[in-house]
N, CA, C and O atoms as a GROMACS GRO file, in nm:
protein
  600
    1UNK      N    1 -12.675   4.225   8.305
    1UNK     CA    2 -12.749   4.238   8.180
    1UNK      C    3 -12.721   4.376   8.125
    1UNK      O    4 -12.764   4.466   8.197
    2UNK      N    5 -12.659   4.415   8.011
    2UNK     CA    6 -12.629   4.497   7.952
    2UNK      C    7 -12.786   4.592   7.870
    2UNK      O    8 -12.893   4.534   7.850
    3UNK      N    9 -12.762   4.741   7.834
    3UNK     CA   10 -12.864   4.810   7.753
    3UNK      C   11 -12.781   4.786   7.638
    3UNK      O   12 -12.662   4.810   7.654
    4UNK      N   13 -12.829   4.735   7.500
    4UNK     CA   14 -12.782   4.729   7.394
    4UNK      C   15 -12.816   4.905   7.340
    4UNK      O   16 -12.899   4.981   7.389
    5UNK      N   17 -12.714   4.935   7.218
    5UNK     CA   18 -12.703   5.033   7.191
    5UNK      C   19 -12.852   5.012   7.078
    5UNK      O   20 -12.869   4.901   7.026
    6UNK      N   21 -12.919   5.090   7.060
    6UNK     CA   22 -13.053   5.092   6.959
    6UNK      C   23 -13.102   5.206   6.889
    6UNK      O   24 -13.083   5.317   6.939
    7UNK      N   25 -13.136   5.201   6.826
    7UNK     CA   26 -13.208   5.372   6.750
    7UNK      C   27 -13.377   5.322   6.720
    7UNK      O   28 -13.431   5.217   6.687
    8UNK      N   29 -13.418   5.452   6.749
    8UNK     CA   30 -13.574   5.540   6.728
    8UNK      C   31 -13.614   5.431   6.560
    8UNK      O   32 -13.729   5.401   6.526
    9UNK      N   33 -13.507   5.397   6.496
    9UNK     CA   34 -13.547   5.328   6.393
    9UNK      C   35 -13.571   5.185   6.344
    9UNK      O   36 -13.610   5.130   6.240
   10UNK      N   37 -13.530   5.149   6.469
   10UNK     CA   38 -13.500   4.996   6.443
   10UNK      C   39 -13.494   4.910   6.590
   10UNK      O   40 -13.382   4.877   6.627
   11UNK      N   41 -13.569   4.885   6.645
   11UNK     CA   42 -13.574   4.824   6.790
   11UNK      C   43 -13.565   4.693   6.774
   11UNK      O   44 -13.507   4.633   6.865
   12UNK      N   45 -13.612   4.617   6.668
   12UNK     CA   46 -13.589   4.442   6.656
   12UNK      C   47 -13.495   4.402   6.607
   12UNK      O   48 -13.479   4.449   6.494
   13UNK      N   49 -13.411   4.326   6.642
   13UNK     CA   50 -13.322   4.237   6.621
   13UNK      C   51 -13.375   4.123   6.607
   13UNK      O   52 -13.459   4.061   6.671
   14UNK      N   53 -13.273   4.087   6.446
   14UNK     CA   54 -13.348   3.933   6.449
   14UNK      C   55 -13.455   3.855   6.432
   14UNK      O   56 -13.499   3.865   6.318
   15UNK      N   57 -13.519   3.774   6.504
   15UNK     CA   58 -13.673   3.745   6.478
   15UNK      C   59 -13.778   3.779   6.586
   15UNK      O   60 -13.731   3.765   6.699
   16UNK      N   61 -13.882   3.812   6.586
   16UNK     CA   62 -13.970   3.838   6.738
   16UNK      C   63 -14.039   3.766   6.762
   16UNK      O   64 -14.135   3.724   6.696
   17UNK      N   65 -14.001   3.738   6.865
   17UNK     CA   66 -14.089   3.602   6.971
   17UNK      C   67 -14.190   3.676   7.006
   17UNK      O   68 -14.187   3.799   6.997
   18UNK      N   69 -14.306   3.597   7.057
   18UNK     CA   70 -14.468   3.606   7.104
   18UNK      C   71 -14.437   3.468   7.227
   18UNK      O   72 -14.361   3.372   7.225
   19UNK      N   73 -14.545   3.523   7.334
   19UNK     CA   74 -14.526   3.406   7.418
   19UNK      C   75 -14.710   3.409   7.442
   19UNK      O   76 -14.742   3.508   7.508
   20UNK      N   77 -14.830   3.323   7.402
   20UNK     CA   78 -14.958   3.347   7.411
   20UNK      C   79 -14.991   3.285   7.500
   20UNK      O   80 -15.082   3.235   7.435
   21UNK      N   81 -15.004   3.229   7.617
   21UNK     CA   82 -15.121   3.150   7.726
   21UNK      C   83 -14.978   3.069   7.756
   21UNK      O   84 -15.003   2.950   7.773
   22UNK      N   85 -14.855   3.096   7.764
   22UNK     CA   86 -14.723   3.007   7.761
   22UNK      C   87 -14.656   2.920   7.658
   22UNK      O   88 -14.578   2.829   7.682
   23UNK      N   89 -14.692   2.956   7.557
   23UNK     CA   90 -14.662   2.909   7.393
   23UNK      C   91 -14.611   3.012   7.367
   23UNK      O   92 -14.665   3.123   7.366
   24UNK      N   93 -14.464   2.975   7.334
   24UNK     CA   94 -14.302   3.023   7.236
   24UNK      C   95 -14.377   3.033   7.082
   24UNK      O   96 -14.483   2.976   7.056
   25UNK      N   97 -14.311   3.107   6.997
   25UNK     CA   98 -14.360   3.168   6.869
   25UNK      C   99 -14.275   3.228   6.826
   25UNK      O  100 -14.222   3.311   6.901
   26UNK      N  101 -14.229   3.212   6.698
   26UNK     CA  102 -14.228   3.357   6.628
   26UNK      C  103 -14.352   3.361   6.504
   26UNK      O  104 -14.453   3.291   6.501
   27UNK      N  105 -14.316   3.448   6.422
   27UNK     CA  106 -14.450   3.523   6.441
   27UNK      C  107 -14.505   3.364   6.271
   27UNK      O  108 -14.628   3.355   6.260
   28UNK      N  109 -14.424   3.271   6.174
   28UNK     CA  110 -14.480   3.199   6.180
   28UNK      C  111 -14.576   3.050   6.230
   28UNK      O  112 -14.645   2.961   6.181
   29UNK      N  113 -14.514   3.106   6.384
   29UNK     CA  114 -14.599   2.972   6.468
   29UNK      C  115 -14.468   2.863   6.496
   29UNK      O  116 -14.489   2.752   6.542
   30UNK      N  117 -14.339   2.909   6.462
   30UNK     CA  118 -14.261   2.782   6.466
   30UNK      C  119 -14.207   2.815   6.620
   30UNK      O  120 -14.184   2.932   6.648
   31UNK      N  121 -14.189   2.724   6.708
   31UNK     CA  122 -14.095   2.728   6.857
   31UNK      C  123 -13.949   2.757   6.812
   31UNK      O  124 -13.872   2.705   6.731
   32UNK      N  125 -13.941   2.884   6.917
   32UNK     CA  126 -13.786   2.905   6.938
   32UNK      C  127 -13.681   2.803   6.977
   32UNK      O  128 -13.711   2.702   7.041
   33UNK      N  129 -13.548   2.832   6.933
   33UNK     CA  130 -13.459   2.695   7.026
   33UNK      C  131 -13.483   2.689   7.130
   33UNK      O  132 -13.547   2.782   7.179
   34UNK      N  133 -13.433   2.552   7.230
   34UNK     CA  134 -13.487   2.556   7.328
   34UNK      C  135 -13.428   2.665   7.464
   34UNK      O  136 -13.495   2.707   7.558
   35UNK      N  137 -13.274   2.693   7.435
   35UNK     CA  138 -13.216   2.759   7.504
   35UNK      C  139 -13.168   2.883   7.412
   35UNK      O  140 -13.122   2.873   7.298
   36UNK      N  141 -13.193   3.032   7.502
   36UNK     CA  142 -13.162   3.082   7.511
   36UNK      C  143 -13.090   3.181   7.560
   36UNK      O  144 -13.110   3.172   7.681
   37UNK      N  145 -12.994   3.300   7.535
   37UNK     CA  146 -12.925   3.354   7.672
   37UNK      C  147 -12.954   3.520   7.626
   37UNK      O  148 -12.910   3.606   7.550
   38UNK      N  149 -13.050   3.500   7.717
   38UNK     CA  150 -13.099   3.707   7.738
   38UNK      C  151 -12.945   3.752   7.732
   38UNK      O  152 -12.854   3.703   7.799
   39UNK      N  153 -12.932   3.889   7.608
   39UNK     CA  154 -12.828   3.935   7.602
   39UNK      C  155 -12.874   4.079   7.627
   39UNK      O  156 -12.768   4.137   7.599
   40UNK      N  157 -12.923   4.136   7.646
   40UNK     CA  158 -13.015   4.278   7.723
   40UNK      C  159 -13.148   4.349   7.702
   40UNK      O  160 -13.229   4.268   7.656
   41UNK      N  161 -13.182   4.428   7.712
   41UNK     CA  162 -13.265   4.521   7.753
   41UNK      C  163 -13.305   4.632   7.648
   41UNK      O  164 -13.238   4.673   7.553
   42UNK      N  165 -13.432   4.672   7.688
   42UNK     CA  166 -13.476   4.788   7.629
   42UNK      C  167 -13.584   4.871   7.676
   42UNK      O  168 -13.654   4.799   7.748
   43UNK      N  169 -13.638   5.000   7.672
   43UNK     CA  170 -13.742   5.002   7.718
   43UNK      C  171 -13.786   5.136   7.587
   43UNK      O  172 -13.704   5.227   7.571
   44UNK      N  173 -13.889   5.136   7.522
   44UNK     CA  174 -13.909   5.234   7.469
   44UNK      C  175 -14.073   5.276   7.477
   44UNK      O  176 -14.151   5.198   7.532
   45UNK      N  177 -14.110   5.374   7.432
   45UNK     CA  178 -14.234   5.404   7.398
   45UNK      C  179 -14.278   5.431   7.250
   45UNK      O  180 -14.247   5.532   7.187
   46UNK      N  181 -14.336   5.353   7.215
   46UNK     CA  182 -14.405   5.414   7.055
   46UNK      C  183 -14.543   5.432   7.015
   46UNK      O  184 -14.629   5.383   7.088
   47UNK      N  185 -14.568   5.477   6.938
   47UNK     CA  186 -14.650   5.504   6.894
   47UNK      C  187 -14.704   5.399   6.785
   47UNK      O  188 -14.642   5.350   6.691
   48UNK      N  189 -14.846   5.379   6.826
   48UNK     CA  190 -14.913   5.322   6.715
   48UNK      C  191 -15.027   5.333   6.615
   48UNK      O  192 -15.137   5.344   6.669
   49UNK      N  193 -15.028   5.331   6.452
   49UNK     CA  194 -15.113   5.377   6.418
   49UNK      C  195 -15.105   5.271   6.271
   49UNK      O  196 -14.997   5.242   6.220
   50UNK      N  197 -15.207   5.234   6.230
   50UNK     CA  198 -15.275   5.101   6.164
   50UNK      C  199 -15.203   4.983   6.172
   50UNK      O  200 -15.173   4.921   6.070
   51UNK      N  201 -15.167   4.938   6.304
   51UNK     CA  202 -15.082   4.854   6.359
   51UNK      C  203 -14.977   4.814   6.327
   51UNK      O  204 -14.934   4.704   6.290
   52UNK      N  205 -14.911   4.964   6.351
   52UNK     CA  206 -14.766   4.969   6.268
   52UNK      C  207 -14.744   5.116   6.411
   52UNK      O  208 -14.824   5.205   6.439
   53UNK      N  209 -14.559   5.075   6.491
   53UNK     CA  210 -14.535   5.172   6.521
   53UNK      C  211 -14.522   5.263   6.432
   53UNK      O  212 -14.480   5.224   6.323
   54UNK      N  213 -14.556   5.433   6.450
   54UNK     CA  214 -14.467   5.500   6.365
   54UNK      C  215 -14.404   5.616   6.401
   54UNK      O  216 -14.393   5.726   6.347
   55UNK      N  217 -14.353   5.557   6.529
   55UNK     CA  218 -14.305   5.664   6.618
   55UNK      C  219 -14.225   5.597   6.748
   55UNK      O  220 -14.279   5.528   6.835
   56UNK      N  221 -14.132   5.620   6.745
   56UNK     CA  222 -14.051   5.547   6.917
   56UNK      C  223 -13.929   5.632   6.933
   56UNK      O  224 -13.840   5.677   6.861
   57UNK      N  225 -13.968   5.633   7.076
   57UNK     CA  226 -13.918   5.725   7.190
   57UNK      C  227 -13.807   5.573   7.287
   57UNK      O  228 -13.858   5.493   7.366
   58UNK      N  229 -13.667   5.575   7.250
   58UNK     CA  230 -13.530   5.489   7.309
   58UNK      C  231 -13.570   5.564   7.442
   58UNK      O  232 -13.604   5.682   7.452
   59UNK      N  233 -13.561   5.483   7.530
   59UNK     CA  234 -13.506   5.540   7.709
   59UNK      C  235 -13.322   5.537   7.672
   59UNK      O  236 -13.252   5.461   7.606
   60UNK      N  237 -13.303   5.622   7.727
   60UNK     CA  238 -13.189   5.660   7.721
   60UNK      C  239 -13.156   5.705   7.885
   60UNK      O  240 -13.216   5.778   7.964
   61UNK      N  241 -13.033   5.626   7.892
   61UNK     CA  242 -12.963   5.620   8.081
   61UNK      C  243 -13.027   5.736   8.135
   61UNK      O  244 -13.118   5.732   8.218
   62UNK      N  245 -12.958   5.882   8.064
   62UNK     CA  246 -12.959   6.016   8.150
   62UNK      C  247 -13.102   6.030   8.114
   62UNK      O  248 -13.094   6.150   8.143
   63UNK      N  249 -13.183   6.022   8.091
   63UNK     CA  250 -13.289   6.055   8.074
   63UNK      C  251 -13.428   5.967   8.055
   63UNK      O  252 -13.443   5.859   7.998
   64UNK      N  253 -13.516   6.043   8.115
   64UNK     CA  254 -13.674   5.947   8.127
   64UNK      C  255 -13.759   5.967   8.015
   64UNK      O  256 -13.770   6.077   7.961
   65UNK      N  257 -13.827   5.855   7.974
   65UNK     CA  258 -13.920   5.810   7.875
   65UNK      C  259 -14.017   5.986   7.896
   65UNK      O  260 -14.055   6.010   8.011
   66UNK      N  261 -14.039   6.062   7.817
   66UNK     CA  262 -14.160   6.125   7.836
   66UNK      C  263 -14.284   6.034   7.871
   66UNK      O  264 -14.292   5.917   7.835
   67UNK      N  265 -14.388   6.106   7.951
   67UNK     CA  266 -14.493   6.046   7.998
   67UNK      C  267 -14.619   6.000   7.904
   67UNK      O  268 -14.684   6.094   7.858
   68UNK      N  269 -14.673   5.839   7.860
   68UNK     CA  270 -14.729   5.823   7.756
   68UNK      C  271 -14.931   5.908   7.799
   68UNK      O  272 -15.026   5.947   7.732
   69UNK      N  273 -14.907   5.898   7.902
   69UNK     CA  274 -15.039   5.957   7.894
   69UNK      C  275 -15.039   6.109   7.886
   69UNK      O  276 -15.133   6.169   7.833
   70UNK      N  277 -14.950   6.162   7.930
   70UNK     CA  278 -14.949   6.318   7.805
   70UNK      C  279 -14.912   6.295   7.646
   70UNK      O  280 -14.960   6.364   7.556
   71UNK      N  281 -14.853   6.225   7.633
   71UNK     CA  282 -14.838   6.244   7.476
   71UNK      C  283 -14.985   6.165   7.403
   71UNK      O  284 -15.028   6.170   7.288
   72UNK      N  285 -15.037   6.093   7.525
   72UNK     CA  286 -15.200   6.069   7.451
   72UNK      C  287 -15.300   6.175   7.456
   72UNK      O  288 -15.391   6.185   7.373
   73UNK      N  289 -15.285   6.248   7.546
   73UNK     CA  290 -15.374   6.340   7.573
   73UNK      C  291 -15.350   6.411   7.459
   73UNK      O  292 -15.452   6.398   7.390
   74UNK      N  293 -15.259   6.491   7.393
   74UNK     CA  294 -15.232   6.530   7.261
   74UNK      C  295 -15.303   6.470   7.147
   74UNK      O  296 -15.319   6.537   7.046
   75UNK      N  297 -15.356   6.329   7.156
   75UNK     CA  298 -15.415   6.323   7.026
   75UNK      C  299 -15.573   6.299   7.064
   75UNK      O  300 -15.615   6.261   7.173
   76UNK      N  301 -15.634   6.322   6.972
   76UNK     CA  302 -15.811   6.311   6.977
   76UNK      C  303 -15.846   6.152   6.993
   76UNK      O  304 -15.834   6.070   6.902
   77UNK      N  305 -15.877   6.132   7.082
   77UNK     CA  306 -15.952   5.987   7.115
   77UNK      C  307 -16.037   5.906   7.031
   77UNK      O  308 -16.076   5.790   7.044
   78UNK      N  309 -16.059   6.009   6.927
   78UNK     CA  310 -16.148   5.959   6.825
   78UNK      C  311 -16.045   5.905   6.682
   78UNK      O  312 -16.085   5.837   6.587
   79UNK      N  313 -15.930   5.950   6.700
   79UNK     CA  314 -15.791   5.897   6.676
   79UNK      C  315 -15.793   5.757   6.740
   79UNK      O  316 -15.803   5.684   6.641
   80UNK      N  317 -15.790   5.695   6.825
   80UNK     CA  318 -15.751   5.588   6.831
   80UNK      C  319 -15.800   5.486   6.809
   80UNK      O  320 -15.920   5.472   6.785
   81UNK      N  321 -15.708   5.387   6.813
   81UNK     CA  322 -15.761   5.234   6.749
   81UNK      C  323 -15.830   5.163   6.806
   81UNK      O  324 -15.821   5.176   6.928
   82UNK      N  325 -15.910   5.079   6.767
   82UNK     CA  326 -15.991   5.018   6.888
   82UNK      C  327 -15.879   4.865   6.886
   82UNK      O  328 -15.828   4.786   6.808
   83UNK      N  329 -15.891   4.902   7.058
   83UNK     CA  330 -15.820   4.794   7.140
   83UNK      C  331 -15.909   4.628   7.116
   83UNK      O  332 -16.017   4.642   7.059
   84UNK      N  333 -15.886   4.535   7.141
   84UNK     CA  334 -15.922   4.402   7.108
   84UNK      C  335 -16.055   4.399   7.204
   84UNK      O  336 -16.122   4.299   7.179
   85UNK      N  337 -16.098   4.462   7.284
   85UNK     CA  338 -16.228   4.482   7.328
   85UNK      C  339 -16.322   4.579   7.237
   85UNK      O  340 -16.444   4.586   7.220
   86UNK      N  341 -16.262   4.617   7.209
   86UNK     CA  342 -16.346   4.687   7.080
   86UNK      C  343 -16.327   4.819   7.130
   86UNK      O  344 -16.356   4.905   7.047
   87UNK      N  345 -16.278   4.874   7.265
   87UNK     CA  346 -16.304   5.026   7.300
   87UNK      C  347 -16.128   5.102   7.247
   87UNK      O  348 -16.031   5.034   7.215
   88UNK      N  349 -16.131   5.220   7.251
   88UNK     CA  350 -16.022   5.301   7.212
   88UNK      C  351 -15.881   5.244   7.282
   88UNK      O  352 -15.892   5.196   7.395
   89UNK      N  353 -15.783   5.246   7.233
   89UNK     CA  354 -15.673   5.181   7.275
   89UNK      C  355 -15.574   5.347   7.245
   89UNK      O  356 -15.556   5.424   7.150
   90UNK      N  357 -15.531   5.334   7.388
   90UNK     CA  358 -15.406   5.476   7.371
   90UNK      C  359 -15.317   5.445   7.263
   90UNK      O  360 -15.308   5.324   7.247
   91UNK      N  361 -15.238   5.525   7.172
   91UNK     CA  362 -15.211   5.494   7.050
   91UNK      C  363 -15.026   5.502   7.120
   91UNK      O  364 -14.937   5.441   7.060
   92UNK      N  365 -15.000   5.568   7.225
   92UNK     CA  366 -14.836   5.595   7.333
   92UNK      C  367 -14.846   5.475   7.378
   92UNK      O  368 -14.933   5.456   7.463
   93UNK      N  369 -14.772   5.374   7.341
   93UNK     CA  370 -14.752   5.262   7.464
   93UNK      C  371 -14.605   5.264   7.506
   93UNK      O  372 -14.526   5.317   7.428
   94UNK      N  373 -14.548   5.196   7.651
   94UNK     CA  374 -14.404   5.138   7.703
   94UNK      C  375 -14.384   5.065   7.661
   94UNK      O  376 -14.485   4.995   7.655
   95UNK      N  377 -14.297   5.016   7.612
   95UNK     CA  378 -14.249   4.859   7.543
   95UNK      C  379 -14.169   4.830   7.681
   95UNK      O  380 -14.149   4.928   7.754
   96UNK      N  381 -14.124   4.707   7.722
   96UNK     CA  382 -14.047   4.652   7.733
   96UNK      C  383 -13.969   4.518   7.659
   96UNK      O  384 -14.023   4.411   7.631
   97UNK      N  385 -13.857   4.549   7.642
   97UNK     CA  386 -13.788   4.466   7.557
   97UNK      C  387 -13.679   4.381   7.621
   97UNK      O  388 -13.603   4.410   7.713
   98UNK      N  389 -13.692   4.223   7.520
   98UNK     CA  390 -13.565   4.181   7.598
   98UNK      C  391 -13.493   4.116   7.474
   98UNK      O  392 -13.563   4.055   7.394
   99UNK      N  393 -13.376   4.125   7.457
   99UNK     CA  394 -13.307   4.066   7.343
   99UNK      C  395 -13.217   3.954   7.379
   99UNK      O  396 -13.131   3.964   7.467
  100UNK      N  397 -13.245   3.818   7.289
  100UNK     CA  398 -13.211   3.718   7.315
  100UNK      C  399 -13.122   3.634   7.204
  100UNK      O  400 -13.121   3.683   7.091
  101UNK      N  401 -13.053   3.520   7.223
  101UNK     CA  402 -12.957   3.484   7.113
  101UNK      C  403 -12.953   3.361   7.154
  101UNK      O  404 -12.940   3.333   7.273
  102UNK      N  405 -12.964   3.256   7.044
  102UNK     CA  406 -12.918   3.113   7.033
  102UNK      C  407 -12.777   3.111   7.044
  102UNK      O  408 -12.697   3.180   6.982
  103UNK      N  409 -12.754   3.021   7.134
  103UNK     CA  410 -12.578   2.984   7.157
  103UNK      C  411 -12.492   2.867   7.077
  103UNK      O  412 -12.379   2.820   7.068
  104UNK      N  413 -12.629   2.854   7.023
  104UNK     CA  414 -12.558   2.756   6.920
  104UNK      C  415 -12.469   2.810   6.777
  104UNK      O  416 -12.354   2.808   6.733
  105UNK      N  417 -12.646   2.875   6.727
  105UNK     CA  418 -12.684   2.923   6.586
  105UNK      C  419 -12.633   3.081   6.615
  105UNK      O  420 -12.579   3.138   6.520
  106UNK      N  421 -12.644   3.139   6.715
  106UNK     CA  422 -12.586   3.285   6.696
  106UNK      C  423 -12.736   3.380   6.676
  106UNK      O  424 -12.757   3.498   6.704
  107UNK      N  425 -12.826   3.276   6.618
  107UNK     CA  426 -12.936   3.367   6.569
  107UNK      C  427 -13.023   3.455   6.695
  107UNK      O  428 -13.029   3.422   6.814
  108UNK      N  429 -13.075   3.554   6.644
  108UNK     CA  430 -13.102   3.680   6.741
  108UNK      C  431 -13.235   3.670   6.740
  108UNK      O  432 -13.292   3.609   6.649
  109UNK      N  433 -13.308   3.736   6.855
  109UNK     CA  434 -13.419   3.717   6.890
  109UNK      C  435 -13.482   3.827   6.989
  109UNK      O  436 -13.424   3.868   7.089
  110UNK      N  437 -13.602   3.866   6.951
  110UNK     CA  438 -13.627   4.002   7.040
  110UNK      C  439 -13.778   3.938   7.084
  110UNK      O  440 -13.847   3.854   7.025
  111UNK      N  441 -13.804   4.018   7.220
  111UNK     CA  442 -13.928   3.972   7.265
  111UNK      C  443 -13.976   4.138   7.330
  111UNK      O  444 -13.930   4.193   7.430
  112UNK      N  445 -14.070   4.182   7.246
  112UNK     CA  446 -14.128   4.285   7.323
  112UNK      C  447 -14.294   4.312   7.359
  112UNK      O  448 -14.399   4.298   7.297
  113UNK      N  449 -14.263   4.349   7.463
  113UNK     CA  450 -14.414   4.350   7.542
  113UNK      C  451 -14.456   4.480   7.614
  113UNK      O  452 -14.373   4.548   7.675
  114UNK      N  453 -14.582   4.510   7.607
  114UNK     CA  454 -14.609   4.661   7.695
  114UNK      C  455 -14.657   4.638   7.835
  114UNK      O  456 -14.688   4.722   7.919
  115UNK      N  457 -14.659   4.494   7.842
  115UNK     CA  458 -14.733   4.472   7.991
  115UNK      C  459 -14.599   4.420   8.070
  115UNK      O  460 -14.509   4.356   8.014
  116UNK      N  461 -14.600   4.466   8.239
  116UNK     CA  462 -14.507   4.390   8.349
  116UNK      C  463 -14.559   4.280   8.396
  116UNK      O  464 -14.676   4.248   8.416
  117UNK      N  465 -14.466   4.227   8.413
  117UNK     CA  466 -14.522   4.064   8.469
  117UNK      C  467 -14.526   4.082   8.602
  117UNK      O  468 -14.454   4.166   8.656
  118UNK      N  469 -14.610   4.007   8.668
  118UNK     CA  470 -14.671   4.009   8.788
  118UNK      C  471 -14.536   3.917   8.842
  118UNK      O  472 -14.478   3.822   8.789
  119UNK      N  473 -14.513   3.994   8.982
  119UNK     CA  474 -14.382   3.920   9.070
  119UNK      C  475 -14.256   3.888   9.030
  119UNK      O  476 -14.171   3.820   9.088
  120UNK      N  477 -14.250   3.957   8.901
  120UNK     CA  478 -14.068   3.953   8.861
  120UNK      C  479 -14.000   4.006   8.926
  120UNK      O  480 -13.896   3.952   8.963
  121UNK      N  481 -14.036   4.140   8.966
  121UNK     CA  482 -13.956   4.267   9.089
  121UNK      C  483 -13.862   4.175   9.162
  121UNK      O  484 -13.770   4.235   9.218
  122UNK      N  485 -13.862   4.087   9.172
  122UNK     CA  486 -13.725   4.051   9.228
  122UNK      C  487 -13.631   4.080   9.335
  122UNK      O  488 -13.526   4.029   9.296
  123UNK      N  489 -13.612   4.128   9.436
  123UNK     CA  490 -13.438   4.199   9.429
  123UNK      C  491 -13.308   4.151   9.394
  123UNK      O  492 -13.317   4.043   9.452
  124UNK      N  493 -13.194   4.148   9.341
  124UNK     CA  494 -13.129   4.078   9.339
  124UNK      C  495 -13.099   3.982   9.189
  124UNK      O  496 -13.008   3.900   9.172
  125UNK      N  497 -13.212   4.025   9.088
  125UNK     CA  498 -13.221   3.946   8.963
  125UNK      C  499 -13.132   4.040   8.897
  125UNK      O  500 -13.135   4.163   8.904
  126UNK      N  501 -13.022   3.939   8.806
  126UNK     CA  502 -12.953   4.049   8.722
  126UNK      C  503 -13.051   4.109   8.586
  126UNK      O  504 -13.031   4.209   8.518
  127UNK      N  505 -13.126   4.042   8.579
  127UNK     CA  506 -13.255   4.081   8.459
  127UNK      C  507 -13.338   4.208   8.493
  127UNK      O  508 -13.437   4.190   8.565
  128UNK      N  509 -13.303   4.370   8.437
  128UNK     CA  510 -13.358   4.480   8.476
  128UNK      C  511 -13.503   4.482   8.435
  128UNK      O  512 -13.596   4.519   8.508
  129UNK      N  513 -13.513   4.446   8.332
  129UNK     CA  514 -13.655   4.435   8.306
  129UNK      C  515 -13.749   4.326   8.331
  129UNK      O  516 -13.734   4.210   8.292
  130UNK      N  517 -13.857   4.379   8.407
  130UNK     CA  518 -13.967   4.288   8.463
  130UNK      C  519 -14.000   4.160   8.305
  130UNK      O  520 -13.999   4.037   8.307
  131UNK      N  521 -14.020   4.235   8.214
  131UNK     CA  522 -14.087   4.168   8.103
  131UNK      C  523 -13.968   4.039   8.106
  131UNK      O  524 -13.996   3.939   8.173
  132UNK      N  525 -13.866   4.042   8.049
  132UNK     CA  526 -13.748   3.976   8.018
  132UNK      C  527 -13.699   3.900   8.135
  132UNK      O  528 -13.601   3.827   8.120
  133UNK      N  529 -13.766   3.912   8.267
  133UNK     CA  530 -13.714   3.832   8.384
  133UNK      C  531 -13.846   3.736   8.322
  133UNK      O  532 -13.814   3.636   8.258
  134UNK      N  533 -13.931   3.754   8.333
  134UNK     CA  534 -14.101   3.667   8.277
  134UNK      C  535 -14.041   3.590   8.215
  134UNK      O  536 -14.034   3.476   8.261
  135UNK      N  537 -13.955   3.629   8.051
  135UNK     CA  538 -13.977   3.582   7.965
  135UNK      C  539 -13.818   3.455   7.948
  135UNK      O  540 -13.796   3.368   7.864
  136UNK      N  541 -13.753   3.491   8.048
  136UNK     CA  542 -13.615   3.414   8.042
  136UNK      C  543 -13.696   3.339   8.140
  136UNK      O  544 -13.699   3.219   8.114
  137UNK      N  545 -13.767   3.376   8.253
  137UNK     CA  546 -13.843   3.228   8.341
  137UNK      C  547 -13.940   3.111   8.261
  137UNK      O  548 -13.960   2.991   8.279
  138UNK      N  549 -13.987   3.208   8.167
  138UNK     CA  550 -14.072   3.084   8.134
  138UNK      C  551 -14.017   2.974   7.999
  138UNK      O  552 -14.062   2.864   7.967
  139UNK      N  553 -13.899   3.058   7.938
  139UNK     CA  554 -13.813   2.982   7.846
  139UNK      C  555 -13.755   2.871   7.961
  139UNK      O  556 -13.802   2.757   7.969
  140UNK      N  557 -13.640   2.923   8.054
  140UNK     CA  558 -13.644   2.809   8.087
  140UNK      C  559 -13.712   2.713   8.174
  140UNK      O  560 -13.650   2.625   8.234
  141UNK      N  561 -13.880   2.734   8.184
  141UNK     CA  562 -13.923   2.613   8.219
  141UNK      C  563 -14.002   2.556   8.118
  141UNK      O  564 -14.071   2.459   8.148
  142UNK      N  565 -14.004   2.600   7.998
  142UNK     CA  566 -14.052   2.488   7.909
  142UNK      C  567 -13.926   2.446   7.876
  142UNK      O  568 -13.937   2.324   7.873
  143UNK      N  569 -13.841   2.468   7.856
  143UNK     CA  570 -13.688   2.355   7.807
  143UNK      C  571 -13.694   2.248   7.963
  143UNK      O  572 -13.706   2.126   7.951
  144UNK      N  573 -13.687   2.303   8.077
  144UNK     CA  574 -13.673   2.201   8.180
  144UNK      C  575 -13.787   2.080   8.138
  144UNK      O  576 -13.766   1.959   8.145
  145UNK      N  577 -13.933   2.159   8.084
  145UNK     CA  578 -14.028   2.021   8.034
  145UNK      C  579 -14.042   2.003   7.929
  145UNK      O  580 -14.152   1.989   7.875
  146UNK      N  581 -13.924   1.997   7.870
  146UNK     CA  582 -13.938   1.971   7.676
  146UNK      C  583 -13.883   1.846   7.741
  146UNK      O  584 -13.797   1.842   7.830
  147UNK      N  585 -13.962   1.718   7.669
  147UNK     CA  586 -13.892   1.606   7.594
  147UNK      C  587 -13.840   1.552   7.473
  147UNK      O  588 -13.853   1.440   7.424
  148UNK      N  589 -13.782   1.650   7.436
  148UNK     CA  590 -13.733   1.654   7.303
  148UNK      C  591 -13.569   1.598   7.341
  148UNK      O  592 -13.513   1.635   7.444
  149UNK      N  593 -13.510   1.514   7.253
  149UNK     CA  594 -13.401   1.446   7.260
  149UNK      C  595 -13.444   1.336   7.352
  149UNK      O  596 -13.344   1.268   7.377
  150UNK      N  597 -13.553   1.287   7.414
  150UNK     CA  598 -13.559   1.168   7.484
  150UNK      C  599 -13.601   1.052   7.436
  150UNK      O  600 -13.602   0.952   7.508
   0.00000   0.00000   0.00000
């Protein structure tokens, strides 16, 4: 699995998938094709503020993500957004990203998430990122239980 080349300005390719309780999305509600082929990786940190990044930090090979809980500590808590529980949400999050492509249509597809999936760690998976091992497992097990064409 390759790091695609990316800039601080532009991290999505294409359209962005959502995956909610195991429901495929983009962001009007329509299901992705059924197959896809993870074409790489990303990992960044950005910043968020009226639910809009406006700030991202590329991981780059030679070098590590600065740490998001110092760059939160930098801003006033009374700064931040309230998280979907209603309490302050750090405004520095990790993304993990995985970029994906129809083999039919060509069309591009990004899936990014700040949370790791539980038991991707793997050894041995060519998929570097936890998120994108999740998210290529659970694509293909809803295509294994799509009855579509039957």
């Amino acid at each position: 699995m390759s790091k695609l080349t990316i800039s601080e300005n532009n991290v999505i390719r294409g359209t962005i998938l959502r995956c909610v309780d195991g429901k495929w999305s983009d962001r009007d509600g329509l299901s992705p094709p059924e197959q896809l082929i993870a074409i790489g990786t990303a990992e960044v940190l950005q910043c968020w503020r009226d639910g809009k990044p406006v700030d991202t930090v590329v991981k780059r090979d030679d070098e590590p993500l600065p740490d998001p809980a110092e760059l939160n500590e930098q801003i006033p808590e009374n700064e931040w957004e309230k998280g979907l529980d209603g309490k302050p949400r750090a405004p520095w999050v990790r993304q993990h990203i995985c970029y994906l492509v129809d083999p039919v249509s060509a069309e591009t597809f990004t899936y990014i998430n700040s949370t790791w999936a539980r038991g991707s760690r793997s050894s041995g998976s060519p998929i570097r990122s936890p998120t994108c091992a999740a998210c290529v497992a659970s694509l293909r097990h809803r295509s294994s239980n799509s009855t579509a064409g039957r």
